[in-house]
C-alpha positions as CSV (number, residue, x, y, z in Angstrom):
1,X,-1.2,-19.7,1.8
2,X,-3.4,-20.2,4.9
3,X,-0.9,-17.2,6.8
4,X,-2.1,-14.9,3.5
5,X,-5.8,-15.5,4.5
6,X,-5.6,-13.2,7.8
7,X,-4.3,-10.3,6.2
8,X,-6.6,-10.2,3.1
9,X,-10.1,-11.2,4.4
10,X,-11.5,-11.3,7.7
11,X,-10.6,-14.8,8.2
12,X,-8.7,-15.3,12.0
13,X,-5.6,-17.4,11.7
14,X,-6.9,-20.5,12.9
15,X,-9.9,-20.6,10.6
16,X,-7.4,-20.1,7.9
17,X,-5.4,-22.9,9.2
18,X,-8.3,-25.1,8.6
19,X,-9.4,-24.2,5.7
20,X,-8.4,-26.5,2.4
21,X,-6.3,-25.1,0.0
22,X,-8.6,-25.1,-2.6
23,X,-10.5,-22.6,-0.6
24,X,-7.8,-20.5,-0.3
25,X,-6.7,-20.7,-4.0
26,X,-10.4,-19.9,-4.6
27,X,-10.3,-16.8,-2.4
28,X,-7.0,-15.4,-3.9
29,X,-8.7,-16.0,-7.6
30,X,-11.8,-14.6,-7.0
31,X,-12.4,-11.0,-9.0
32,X,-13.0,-9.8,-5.3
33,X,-10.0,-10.2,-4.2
34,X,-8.1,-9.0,-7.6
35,X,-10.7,-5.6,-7.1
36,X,-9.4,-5.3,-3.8
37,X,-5.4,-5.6,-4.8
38,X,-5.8,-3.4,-7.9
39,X,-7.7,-0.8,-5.3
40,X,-5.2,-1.1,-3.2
41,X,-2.4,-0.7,-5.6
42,X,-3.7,3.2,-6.7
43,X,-3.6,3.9,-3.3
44,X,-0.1,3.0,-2.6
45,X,0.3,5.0,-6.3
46,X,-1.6,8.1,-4.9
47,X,0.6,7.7,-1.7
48,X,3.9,7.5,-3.9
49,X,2.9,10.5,-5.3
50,X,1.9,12.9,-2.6
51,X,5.5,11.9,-0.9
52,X,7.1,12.4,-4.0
53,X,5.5,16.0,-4.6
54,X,6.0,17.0,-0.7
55,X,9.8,15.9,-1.4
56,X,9.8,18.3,-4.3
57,X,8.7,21.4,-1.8
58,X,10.9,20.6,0.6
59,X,14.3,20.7,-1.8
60,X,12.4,24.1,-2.9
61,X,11.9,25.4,0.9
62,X,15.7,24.3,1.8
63,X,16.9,26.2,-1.5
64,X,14.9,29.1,-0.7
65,X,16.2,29.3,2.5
66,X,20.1,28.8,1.5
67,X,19.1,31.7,-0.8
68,X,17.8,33.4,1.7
69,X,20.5,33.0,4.3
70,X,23.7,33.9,1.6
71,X,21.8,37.1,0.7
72,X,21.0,38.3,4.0
């Protein structure tokens, strides 16, 4: 739990390290850290789906241009 700390709070790795578990537990439970996963979640979401809708123009640029090639 205590290598979690470091990449979810501003904790360094050694403070982590010293820190009890309980702590820790407490930090992971708290509705601050829940806000900040479930923010970070619909960005990963939003992410998903700009890649997923720049995939889609791509297919339609490289069909284009097949078209484009065979007819000319």
């Amino acid at each position: 739990m205590a290598a979690s700390m470091p990449l979810y709070s501003s904790t360094s790795y050694p403070e982590a390290l010293r820190l009890g578990v309980s702590d820790a537990q407490g930090f992971f439970d708290s509705k601050a850290y829940t806000d900040h996963r479930k923010s970070r979640e619909a960005e990963l979401k939003l992410q998903a789906a700009l890649i997923a809708r720049m995939d889609v123009m791509i297919r339609a640029i490289g069909a284009l241009s097949n078209a484009l090639a065979k007819k000319g």
